[in-house]
C-alpha positions in Angstrom: -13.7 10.5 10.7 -11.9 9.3 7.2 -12.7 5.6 6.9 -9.0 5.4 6.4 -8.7 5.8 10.2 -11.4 4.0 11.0 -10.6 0.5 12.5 -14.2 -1.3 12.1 -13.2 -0.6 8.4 -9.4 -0.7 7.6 -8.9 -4.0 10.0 -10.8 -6.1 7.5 -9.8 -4.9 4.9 -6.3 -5.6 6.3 -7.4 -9.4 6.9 -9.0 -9.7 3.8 -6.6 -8.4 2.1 -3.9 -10.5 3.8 -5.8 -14.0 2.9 -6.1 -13.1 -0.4 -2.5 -12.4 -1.1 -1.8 -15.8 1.1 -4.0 -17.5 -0.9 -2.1 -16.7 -4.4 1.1 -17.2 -2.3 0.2 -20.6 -1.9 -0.8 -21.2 -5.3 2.0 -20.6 -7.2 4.4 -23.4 -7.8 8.4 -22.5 -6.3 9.5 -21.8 -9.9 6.4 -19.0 -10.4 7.8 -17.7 -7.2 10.9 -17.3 -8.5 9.3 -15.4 -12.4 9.0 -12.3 -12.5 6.0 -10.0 -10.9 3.9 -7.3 -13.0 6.7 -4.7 -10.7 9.4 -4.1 -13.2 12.5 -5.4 -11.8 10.9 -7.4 -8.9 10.3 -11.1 -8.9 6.9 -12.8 -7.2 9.7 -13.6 -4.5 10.7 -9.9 -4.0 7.0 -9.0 -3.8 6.5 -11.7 -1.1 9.5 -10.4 0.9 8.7 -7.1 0.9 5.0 -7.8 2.2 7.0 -9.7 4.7 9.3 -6.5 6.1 6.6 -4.4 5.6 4.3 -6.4 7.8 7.7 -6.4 10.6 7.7 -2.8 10.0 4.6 -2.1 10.7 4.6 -4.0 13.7 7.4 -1.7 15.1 5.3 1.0 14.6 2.2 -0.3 16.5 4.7 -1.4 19.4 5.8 2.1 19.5 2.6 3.9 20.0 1.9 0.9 22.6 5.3 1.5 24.5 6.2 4.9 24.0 9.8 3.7 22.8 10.4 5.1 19.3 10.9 2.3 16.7 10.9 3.6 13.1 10.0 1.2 10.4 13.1 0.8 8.5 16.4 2.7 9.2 16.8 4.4 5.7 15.5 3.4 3.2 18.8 1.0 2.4 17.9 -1.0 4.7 14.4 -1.4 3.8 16.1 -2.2 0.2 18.7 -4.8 1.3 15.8 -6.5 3.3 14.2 -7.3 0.5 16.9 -8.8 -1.7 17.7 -10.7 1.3 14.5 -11.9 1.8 13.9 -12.6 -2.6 17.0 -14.9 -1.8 15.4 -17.8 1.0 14.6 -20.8 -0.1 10.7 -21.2 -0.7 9.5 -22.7 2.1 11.5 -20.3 4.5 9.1 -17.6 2.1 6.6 -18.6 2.2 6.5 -19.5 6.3 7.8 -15.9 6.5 5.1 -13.9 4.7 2.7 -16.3 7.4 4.7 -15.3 10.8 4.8 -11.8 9.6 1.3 -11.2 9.3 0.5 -13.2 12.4 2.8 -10.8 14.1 1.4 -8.0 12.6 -2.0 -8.8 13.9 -0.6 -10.1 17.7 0.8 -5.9 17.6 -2.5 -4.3 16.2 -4.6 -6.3 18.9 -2.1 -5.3 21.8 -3.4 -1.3 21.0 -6.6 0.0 23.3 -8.3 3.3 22.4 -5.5 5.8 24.2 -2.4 3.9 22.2 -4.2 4.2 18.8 -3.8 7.7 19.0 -0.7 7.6 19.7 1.4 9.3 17.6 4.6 7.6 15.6 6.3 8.4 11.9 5.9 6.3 8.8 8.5 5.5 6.5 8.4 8.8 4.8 8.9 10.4 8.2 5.0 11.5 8.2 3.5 12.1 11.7 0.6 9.8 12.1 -1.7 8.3 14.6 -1.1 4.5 15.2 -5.1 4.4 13.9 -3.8 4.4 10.4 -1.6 1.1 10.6 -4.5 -1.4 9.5 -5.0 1.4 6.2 -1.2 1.8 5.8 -1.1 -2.4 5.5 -4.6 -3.0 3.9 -2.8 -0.8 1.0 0.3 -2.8 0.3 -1.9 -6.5 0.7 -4.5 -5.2 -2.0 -2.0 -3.3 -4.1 -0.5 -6.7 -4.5 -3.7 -8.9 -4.7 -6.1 -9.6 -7.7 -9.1 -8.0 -6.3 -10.3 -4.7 -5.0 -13.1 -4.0 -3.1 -14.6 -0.9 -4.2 -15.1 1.3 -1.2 -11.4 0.4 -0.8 -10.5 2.2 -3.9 -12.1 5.2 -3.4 -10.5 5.3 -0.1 -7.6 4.3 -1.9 -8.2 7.6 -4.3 -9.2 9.8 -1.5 -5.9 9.2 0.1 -3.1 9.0 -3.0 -5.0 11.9 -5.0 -3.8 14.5 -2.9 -0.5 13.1 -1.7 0.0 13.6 -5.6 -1.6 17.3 -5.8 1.1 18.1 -3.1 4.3 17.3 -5.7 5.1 20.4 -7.5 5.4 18.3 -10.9 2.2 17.1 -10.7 -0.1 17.6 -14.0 -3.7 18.7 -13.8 -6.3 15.9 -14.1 -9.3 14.9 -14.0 -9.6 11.0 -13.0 -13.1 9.9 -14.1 -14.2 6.7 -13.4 -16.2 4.8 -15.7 -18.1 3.1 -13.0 -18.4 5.7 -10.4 -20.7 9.3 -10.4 -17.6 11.2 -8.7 -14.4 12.4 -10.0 -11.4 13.2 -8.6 -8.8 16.3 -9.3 -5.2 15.9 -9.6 -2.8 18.6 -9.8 -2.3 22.1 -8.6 -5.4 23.7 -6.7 -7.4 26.2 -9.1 -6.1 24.6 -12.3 -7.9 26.1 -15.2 -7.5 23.2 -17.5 -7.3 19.8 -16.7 -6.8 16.5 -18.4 -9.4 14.0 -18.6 -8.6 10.6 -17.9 -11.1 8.2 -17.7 -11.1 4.1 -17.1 -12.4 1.8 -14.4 -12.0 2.8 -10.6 -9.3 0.1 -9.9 -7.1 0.6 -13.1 -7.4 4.8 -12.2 -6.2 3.4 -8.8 -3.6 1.1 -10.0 -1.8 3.8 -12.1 -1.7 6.8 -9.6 -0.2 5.1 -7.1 2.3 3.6 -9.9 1.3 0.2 -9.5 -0.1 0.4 -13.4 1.0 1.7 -16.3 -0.6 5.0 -18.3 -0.8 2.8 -21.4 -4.0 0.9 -19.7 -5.9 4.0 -20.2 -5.0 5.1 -23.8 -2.6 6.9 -25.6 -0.9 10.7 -24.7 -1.5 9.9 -20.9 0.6 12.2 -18.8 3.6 11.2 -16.3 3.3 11.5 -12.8 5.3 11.6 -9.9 6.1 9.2 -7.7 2.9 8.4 -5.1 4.8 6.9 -1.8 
C-alpha cells in the first residue's frame, strides 16, 4: 500500500502539518496577515482562507464516502475562487477562528469513517475517482505546502505522487530531479525519453518547484517550464 493511502501515516502528517501552519497563523501580527504571501497574487490572508475552504471541502468529501450522498468539494472551480476572496476579506479574528473550526471539522469528519467507508469511493476537485483513504494525504499536502518545514519521508511521498501526475501532461519536459540529499532520483516527462534534463537541489526545494509552489530560479539558471501540477 502507497503510504499516501495509509492512515497510521498521512493522519499525522495531517495533524502535524495543521499545528504548524496554526502555529505561524498565530504569530503573525493582523497587518502581516494582511502582506503579501510567497504565492504571487495571494496575501497571508488568502492563504489562510483557502486552507480554511479546503479543510470544508474536504470534509464534504469524507461525509460523502460516510453517507453515500454525493457532495463534491467545490461546485466549479468559481466557487472555490470566490470563497477565497471572500474569506481574504473577514476581519482577523473571524480568520483566524475560521482556519481553527475548519480543521476541527475536518478532523470531527475523518474520525466518523470506519474501515468499509474509507474505501469508499468520491471525486476530488479535479473530478479524480478516489478512495476516501486519501483525504488525510490530499490535506497533509496543502497544510505542509504552506508551512516552513517538511518532513522528509513526506517529500518523497510528496515526489512519488506529483512526479507522475506531471509525466501525464503532454507538455511536460524530460527530467531528471536529483536530490542533493537523497540516493534516488526521480523521472519527469514522457516514458522512454532518451535524454533528459538534470536538475539537481535539495529534496524540499525539487518538491517545492514541481508542484509550483517554488520558482525554477532556486535551482539555477536555463531550468525548464512545467505545467501546472494540480
Amino acid at each position: 500500500m502507497s503510504e499516501s493511502h495509509d492512515v497510521s501515516i498521512t493522519l499525522p502528517w495531517m495533524q502535524e502539518g495543521t499545528s504548524v501552519f496554526l502555529g505561524q497563523l498565530a504569530s503573525v501580527t493582523d497587518d502581516e496577515l494582511r502582506g503579501p504571501s510567497r504565492l504571487p497574487g495571494w496575501s497571508r490572508a488568502h492563504l489562510t482562507g483557502h486552507l480554511a475552504r479546503n479543510a470544508e471541502a474536504l470534509a464534504r468529501l469524507a461525509a460523502w464516502a460516510r453517507t453515500g450522498v454525493e457532495k463534491p468539494m467545490y461546485a466549479n472551480r468559481q466557487q472555490r475562487a470566490e470563497e477565497i476572496e471572500q474569506s481574504a476579506r473577514q476581519p482577523a479574528s473571524v480568520l483566524r477562528s475560521d482556519a481553527v473550526s475548519s480543521a476541527r471539522l475536518l478532523d470531527e469528519a475523518l474520525e466518523a469513517l470506519d474501515a468499509e467507508t474509507w474505501l469508499s469511493v468520491v471525486r476530488s476537485a479535479m473530478g479524480r475517482a478516489i478512495p476516501a483513504i486519501e483525504i488525510p494525504w490530499m490535506r497533509a499536502r496543502e497544510v505542509w505546502l504552506h508551512a516552513i518545514d517538511l518532513p522528509g519521508s513526506f517529500i518523497d511521498t510528496l515526489l512519488d505522487d506529483a512526479v507522475p501526475a506531471l509525466s501525464q501532461k503532454p507538455d511536460c519536459p524530460a527530467i531528471e530531479l536529483t536530490p542533493t540529499d537523497r540516493d534516488r532520483t526521480w523521472r519527469l516527462g514522457p516514458v522512454g525519453a532518451q535524454e533528459m534534463t538534470p536538475v539537481l537541489g535539495p529534496a524540499a526545494d525539487l518538491a517545492g518547484w514541481v508542484t509550483g509552489r517554488l520558482s525554477g530560479t532556486i535551482l539555477g539558471d536555463g531550468i525548464p517550464s512545467l505545467p501546472r501540477w494540480l
